[in-house]
C-alpha positions in Angstrom: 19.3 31.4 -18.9 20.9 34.0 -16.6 17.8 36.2 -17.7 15.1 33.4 -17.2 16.3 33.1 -13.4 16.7 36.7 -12.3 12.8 37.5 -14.0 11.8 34.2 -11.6 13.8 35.8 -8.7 12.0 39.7 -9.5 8.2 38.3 -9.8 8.7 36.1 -6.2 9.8 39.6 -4.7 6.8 41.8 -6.1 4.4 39.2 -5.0 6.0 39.1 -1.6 6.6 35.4 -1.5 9.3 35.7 0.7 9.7 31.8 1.9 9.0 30.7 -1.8 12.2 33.3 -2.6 14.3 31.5 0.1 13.8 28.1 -1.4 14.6 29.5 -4.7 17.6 30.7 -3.8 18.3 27.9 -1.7 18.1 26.1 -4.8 20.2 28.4 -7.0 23.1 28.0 -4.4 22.3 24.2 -5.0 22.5 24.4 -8.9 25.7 26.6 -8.2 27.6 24.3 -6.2 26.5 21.5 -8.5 27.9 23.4 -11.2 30.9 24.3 -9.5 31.3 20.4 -8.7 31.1 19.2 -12.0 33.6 22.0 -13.4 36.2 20.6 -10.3 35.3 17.1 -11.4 35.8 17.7 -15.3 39.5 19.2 -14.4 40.4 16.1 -12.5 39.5 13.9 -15.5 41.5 16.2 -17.5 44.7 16.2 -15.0 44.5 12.1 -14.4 44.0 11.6 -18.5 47.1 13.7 -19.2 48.7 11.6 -15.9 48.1 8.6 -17.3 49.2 9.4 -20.6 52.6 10.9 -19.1 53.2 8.1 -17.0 52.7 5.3 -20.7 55.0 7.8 -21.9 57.3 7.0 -19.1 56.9 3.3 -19.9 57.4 3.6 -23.4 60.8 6.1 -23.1 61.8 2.8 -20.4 61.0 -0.1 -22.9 63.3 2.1 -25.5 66.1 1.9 -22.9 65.7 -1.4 -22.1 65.7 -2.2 -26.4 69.0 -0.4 -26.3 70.5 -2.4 -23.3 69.2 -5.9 -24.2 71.3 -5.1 -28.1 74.1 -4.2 -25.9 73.8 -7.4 -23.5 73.5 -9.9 -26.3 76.8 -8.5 -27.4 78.7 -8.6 -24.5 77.4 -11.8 -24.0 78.8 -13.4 -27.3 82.1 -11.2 -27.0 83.0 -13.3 -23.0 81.5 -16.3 -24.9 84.4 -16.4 -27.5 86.6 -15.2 -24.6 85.8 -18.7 -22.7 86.5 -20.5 -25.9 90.1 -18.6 -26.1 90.9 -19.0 -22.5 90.2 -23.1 -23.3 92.0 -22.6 -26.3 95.2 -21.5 -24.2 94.8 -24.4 -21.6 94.7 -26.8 -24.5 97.8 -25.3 -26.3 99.5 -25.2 -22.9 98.7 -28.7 -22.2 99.3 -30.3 -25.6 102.3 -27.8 -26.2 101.2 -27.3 -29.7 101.1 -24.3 -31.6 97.6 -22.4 -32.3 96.0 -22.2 -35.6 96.0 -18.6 -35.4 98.4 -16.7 -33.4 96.5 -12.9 -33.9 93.9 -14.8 -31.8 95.6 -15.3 -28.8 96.2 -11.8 -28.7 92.7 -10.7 -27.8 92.8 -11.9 -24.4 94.5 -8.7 -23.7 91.3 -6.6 -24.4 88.7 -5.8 -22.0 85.5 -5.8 -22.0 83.1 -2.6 -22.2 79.5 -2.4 -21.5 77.3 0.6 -22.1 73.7 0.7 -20.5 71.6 3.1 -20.3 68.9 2.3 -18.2 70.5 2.8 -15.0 71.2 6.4 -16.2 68.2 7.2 -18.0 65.5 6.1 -14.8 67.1 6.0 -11.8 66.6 10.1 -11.5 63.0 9.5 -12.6 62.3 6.6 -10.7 59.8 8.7 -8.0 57.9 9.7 -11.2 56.3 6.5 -11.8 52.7 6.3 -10.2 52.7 2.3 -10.5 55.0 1.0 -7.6 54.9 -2.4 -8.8 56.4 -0.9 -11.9 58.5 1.4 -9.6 60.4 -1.7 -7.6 61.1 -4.1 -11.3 62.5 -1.0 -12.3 64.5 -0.3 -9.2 65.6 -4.5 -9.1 66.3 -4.0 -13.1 69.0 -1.4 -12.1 70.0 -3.5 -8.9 71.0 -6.2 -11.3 72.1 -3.9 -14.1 74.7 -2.5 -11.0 75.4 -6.5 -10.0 76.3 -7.2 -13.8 78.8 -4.2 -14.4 80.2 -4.6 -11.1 81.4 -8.5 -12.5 82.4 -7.1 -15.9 84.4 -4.4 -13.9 86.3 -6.7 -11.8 87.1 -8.7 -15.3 88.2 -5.6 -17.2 90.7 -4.8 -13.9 91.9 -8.2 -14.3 92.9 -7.8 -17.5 94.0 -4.5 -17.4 96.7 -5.0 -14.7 97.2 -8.7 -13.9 97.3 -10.1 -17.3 99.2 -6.9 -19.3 101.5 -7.0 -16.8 101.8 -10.7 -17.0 102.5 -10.7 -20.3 104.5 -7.2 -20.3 106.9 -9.0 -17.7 107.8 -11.9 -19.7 108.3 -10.1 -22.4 105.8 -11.8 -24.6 104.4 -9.1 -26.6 106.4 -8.8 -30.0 107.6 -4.9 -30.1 107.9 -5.1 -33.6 104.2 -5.9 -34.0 103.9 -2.2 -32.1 105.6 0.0 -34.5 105.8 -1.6 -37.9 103.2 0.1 -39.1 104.6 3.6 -39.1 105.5 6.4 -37.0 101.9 8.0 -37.4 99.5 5.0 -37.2 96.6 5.8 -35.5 94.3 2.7 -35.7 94.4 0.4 -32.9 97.2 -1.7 -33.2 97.0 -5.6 -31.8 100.5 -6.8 -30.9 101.3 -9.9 -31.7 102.7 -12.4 -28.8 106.1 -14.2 -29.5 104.7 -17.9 -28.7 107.8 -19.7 -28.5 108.5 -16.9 -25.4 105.0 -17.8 -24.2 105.1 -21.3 -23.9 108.2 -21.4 -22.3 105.8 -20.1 -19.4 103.2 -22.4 -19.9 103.6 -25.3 -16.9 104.4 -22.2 -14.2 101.9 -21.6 -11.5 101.4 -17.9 -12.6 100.3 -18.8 -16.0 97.8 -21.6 -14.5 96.4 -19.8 -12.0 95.8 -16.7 -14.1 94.0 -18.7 -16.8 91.8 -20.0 -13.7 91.4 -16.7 -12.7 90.1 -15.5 -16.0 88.0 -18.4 -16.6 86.0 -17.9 -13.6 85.6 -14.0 -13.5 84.1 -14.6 -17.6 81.8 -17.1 -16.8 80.4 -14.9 -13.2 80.3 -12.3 -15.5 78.1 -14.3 -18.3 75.8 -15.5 -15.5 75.0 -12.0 -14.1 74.7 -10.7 -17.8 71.9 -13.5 -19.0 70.2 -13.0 -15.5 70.1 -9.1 -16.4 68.7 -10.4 -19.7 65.8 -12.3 -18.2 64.8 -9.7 -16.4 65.0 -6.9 -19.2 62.6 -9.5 -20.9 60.4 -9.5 -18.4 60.1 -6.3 -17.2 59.7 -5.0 -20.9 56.9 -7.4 -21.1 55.3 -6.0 -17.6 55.4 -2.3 -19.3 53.8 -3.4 -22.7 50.9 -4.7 -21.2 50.7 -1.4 -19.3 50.4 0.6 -22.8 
């Protein structure tokens, strides 16, 4: 092809067709740029397909987080659910004065709560990244109420932690035995058992009430900021699907 234009380009010259030479070159220049324009225009393509495919890659990474989280909510939920139930369970025994079906139960209101998400973690560095900026502010909201929701179980786990170990601890309720029967070298997590006769004893005080009110309301404000994270994991795992 190269050949073909530079014979055209020789046999204008010889002849001494100069104006017919200037509008063939003119019109290689055009052909050049044309060229030139298409390459430029080819790479673009190139560089928005691989953009496009990062950025469902993104999406795809997020909706693998947001599996992980919604497994992880769903748990936590059920574990503050049967928490409720105990914390009714102890204003019903306190009430009635009657002794509980099971006494290892009651000693679970001692643990606390743990949520892992990973989300938060996972995005919130690569949160510029994402082209889409609908898709950019559900994800930043998600994380809003992903903050909101541990914030809630936080506040729970410090109640527990201090105000209610310490309750108990100061009463004496917890059953020492229970702690190191076992053996010297026991390493699996030990549940002490509470001495209930002890605990009832306690059971009319204002302490006792208004710590059972305390932990009845911090578990359920914790439940309602957990199935309002849920809702919106649903949703905004539907959003990115229907971006794939």
């Amino acid at each position: 092809m190269i050949k073909f234009f530079r014979k055209i380009r020789q046999r204008l010259l010889t002849e001494n067709k100069f104006s017919k030479y200037l509008l063939y070159a003119l019109g290689e220049i055009i052909l050049v740029v044309i060229g030139i324009l298409i390459a430029l225009q080819i790479n673009n393509w190139k560089e928005e397909h691989k953009e496009i495919q990062l950025e469902k890659q993104r999406y795809q990474n997020l909706i693998t987080d947001l599996k992980k989280d919604k497994v992880s909510i769903n748990k936590m939920i059920g574990e503050l659910i049967q928490k409720q139930d105990l914390h009714y369970d102890l204003y019903e025994i306190s009430q009635n004065a009657k002794t509980p079906d099971n006494l290892k139960d009651l000693t679970s209101v001692n643990s606390a709560p743990e949520l892992h998400l990973v989300t938060g973690k996972n995005q919130l560095t690569d949160l510029a990244s994402f082209k889409n900026l609908q898709i950019r502010k559900d994800i930043n909201d998600y994380i809003t109420h992903e903050n909101s929701a541990m914030e809630d179980l936080s506040k729970l786990e410090n109640i527990i932690k201090t105000r209610v170990r310490d309750y108990f601890h100061s009463i004496n309720v917890v059953e020492i035995e229970s702690v190191f029967v076992p053996n010297r070298n026991y390493n699996k997590v030990i549940r002490p058992s509470f001495d209930f006769n002890l605990l009832s004893q306690h059971f009319k005080e204002t302490e006792f009430k208004g710590l059972l009110i305390t932990l009845k309301l911090n578990t359920g404000m914790a439940i309602i900021s957990l199935n309002s994270l849920k809702d919106i994991n649903e949703t905004l795992q539907n959003d990115l699907k229907n971006k794939l």
